[in-house]
C-alpha positions as CSV (number, residue, x, y, z in Angstrom):
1,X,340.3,14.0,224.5
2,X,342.9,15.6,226.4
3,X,342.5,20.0,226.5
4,X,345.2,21.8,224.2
5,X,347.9,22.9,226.3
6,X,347.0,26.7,226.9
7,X,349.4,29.2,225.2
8,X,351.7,31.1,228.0
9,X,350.9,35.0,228.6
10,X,354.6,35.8,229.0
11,X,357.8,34.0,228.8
12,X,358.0,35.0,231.8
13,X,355.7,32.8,232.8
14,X,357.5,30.1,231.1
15,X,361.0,30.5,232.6
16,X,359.1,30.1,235.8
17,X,357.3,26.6,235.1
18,X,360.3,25.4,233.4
19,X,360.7,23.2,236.5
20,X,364.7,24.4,236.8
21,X,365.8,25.2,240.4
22,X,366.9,28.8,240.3
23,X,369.3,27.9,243.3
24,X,371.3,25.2,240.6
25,X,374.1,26.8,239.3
26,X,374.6,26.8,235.9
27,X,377.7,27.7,233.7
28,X,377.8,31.6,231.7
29,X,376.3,31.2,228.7
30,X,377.9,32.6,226.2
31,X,376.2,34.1,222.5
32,X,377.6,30.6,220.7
33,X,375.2,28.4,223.2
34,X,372.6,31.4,222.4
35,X,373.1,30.7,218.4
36,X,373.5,27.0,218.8
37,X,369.9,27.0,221.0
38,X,368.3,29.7,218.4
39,X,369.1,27.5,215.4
40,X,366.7,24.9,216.7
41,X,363.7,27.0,217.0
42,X,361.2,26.7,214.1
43,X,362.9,25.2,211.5
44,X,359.9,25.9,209.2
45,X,360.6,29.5,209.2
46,X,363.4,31.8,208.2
47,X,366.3,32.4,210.6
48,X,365.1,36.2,210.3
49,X,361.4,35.8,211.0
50,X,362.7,33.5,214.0
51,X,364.9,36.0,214.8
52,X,361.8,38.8,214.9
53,X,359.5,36.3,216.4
54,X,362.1,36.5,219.7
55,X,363.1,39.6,219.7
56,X,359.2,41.4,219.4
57,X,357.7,38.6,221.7
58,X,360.3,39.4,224.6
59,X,360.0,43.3,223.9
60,X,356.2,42.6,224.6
61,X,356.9,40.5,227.6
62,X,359.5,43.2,229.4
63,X,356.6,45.8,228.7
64,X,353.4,44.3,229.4
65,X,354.5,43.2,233.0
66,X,354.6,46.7,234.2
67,X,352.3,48.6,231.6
68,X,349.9,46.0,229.7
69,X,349.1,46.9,226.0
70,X,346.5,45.3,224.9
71,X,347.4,46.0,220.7
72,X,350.8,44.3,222.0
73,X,349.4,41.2,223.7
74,X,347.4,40.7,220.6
75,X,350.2,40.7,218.5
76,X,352.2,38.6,221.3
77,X,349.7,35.9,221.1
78,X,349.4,35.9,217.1
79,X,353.5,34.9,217.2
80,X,353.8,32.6,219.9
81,X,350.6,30.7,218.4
82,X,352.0,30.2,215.2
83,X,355.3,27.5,217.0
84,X,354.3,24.4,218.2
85,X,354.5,23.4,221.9
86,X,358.7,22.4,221.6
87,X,359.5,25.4,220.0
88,X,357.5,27.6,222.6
89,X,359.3,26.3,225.2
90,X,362.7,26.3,223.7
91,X,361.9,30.2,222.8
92,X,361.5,30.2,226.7
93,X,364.9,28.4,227.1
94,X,366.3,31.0,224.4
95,X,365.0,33.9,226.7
96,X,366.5,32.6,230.3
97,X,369.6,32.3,228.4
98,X,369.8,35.6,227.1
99,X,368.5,37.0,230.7
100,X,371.8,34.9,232.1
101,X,374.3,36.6,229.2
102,X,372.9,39.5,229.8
103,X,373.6,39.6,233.4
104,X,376.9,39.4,233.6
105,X,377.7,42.7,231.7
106,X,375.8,45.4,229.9
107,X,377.5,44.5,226.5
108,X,375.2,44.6,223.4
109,X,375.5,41.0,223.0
110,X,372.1,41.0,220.7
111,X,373.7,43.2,218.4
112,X,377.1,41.3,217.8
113,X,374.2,38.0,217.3
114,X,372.4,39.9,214.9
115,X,375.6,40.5,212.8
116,X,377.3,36.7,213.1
117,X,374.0,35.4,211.6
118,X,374.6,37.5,208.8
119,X,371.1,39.4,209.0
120,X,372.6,42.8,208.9
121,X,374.6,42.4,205.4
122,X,372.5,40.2,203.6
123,X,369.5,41.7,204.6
124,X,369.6,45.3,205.2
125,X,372.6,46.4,204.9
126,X,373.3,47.4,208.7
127,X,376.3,47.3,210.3
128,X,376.3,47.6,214.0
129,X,379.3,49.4,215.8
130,X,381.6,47.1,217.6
131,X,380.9,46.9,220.9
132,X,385.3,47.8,221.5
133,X,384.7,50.5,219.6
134,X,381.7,52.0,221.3
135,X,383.1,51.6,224.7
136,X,386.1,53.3,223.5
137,X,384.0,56.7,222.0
138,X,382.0,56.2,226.1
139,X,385.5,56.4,227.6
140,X,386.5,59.7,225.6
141,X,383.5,62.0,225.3
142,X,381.4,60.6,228.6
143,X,383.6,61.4,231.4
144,X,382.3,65.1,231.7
145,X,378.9,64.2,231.5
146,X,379.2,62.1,233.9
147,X,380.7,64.8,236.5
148,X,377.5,66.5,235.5
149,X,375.4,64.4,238.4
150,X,378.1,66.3,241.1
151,X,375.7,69.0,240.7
152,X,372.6,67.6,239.1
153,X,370.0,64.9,240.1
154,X,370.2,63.1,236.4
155,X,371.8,63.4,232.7
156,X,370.1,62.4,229.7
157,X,371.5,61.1,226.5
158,X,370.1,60.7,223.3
159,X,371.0,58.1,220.0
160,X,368.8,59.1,217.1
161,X,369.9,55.9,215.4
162,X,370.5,53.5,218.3
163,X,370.8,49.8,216.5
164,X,370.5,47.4,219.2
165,X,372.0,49.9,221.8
166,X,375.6,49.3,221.2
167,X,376.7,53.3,222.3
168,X,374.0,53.7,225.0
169,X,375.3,50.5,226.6
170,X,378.8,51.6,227.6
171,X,377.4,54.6,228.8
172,X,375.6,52.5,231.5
173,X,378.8,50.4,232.2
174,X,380.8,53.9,233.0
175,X,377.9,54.8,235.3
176,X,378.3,51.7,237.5
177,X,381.5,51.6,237.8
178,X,381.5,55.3,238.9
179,X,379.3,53.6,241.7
180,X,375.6,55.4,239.9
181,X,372.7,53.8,239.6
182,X,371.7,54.2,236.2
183,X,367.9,53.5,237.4
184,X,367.7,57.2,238.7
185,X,370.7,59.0,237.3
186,X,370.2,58.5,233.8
187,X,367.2,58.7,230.8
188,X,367.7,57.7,227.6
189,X,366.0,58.4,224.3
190,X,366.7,56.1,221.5
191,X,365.5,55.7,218.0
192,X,366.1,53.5,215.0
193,X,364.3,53.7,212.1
194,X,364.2,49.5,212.1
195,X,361.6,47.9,214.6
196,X,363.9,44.9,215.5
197,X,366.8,47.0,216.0
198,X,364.7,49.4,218.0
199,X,363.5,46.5,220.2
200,X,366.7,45.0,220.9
201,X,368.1,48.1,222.1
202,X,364.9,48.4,224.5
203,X,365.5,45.0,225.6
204,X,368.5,45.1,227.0
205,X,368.1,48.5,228.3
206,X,365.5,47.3,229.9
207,X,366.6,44.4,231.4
208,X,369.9,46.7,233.0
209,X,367.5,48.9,234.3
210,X,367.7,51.6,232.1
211,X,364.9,54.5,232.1
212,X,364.3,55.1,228.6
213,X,362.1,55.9,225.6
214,X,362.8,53.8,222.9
215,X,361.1,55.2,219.6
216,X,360.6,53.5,216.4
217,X,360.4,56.2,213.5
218,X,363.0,58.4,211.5
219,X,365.0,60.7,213.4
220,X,365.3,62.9,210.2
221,X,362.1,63.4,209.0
222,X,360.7,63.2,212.4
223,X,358.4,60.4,211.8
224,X,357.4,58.3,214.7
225,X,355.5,55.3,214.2
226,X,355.6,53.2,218.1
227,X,357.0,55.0,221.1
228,X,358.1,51.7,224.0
229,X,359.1,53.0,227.0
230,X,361.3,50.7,229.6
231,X,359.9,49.1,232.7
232,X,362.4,51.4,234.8
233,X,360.8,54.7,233.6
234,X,357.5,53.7,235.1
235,X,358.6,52.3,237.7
236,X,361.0,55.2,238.8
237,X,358.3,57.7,237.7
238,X,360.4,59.4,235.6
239,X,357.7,61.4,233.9
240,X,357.0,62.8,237.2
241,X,360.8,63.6,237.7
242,X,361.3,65.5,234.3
243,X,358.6,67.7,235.1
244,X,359.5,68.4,238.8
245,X,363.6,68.9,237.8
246,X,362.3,71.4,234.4
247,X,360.0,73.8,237.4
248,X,363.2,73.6,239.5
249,X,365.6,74.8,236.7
250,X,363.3,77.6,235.4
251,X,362.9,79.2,239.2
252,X,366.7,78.9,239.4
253,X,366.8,80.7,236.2
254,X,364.9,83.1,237.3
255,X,366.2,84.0,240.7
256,X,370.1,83.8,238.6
257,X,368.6,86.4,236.6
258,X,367.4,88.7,239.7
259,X,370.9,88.2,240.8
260,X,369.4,86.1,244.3
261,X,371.3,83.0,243.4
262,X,374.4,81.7,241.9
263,X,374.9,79.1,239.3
264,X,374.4,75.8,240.5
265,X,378.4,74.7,238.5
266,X,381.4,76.6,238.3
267,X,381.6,74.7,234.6
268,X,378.3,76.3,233.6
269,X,378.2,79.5,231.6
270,X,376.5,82.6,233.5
271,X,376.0,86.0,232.1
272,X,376.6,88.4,234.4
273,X,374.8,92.0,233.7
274,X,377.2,95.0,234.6
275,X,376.5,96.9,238.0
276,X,374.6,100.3,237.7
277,X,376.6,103.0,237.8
278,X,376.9,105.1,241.3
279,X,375.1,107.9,241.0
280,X,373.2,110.0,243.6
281,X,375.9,108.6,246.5
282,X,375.8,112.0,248.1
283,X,372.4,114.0,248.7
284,X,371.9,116.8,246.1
285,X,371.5,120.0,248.4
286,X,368.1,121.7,248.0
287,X,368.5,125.1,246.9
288,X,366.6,127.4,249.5
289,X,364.8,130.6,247.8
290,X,364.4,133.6,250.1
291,X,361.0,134.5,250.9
292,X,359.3,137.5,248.7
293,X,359.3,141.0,250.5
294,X,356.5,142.0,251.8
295,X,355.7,145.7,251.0
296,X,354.4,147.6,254.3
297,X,350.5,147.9,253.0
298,X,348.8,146.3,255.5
299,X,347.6,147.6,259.3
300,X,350.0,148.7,261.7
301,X,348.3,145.9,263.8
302,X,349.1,143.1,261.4
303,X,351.8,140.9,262.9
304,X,354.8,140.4,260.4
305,X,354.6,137.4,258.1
306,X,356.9,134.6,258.8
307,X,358.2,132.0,256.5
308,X,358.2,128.7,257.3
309,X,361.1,126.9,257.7
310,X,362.7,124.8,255.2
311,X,363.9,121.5,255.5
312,X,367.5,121.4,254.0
313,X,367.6,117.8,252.8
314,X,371.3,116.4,254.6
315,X,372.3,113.2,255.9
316,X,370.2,113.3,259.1
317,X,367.6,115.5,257.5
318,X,363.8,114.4,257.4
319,X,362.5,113.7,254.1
320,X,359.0,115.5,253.4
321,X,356.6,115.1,251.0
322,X,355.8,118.3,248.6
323,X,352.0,117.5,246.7
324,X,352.9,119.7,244.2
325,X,356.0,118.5,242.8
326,X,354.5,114.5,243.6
327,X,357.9,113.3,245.1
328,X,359.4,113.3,248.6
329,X,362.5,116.0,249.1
């Protein structure tokens, strides 16, 4: 009796044993030829559960080949197991394709997919933003921002209701085309109170690169339930490059507020304490007292008393110190 055929530890794995030469070119995909390919897998299930399966299985795969969960590989192996050997490799096929869409533009292609299978209004009730209409809003409020990195090593941005990433994505197309890398210029925190929408957003910021922390929870009550965070943050070490940019702003703050340095922006707001006022420019003359007189008691033979001199404090004069009064004069 011939062994099972082992379940794959990544689609990853499986777009790599698909036997397709990666030097064949193929033709752009488009999101049709990704419904039209979707619509074959598991046709036992429900488009949305087929949908989720996809969607949580390659948010698993992008995470677990840099920082390996072992709660999510669990969970990954409970999905794929449940699709027979066709279907897991068509879910492969399904993945390449979307890696291929995906590459030609970071457009929120899973998004617009999500709403043409009708899973947004007949299930939920979401309603992603076109992704015109996103790009347009990136165009009008990012450009400043952006002139930000002129004097800073990164910006961050954050969507406390992210969808699949539809308003975080132009941001990263306006970075590239400014000639950024968005890999070490920008961080990203997203959340979405909906774990497939959460994971599609982290998906295809991940797979343009994008150093984030995607967050599954309610931005208004604060709830968080599963932080993901994208291959690039780990592999940039952006943890490590918060921290060391947060010491570097708080010693500039300190050494703007002992007047030592100016502000790093001509855009940034400074406060600027008043000068002391001038006093004391000229020395205060010392008021010289004339020595007490001296009645004539004493021996003919005592020589006369003389009194020191006093030091007139001037210009040129030399400062002494006076125990008595505890300060130099």
């Amino acid at each position: 009796m011939a062994s099972a055929t082992p379940y794959p530890q990544s689609l990853s794995t499986l777009v790599l044993d698909s036997g397709v030469s990666m030097a064949t070119p193929l033709p752009t995909p488009t999101p049709q030829d990704f419904i039209d390919l979707f619509k074959t897998i598991g046709r036992n299930k429900h488009r949305y559960t087929v949908f989720s399966d996809f969607v949580t299985i390659a948010a698993i795969t992008l995470h677990n080949a840099i920082r390996k969960d072992m709660v999510l590989e669990e969970e990954y192996l409970s999905l794929i197991k449940s699709y027979d050997e066709p279907d897991r490799y068509a879910l492969k096929s399904l993945f390449q394709l979307f890696i291929d869409l995906m590459n030609t533009a970071p457009v929120d292609h899973l998004g617009g997919i999500y709403m043409s299978l009708g899973f947004g209004e007949e299930l939920k009730g979401q309603f992603f933003t076109p992704f015109e209409l996103s790009r347009l809003m990136a165009e009008m409020t990012l450009a400043e921002l952006i002139e930000k990195l002129k004097t800073q090593p990164y910006i961050t941005m954050s969507d406390p209701a992210c969808g699949a990433g539809g308003t975080l994505l132009p941001a990263v197309s306006m970075l590239i085309s400014k000639g950024y890398n968005p890999a070490t210029t920008l961080w990203v925190q997203a959340v979405d109170i909906d774990r497939v929408s959460a994971l599609m957003c982290y998906i295809q910021l991940s797979l343009w690169n994008v150093p984030a922390q995607v967050v599954v929870g309610n931005s208004l009550t604060l709830e968080v339930r599963e932080t993901w965070h994208t291959p690039a943050h780990y592999l940039y070490d952006w943890e490590g490059r918060k921290k060391t940019y947060a010491m570097i702003e708080k010693f500039r703050g300190f050494m703007q507020k002992i007047g030592h340095v100016s502000s790093p922006s001509d855009d940034d707001q400074v406060v600027v304490e008043p000068p002391l006022p001038e006093i004391l420019l000229e020395p205060v003359p010392t008021m010289v007292t004339e020595p007490p007189t001296v009645e004539a008691t004493l021996p003919a033979s005592t020589p006369p008393i003389e009194s020191e001199p006093v030091a007139v404090v001037g210009k040129k004069s030399r400062k002494k110190s006076d125990p008595q009064l505890g300060f130099a004069f």
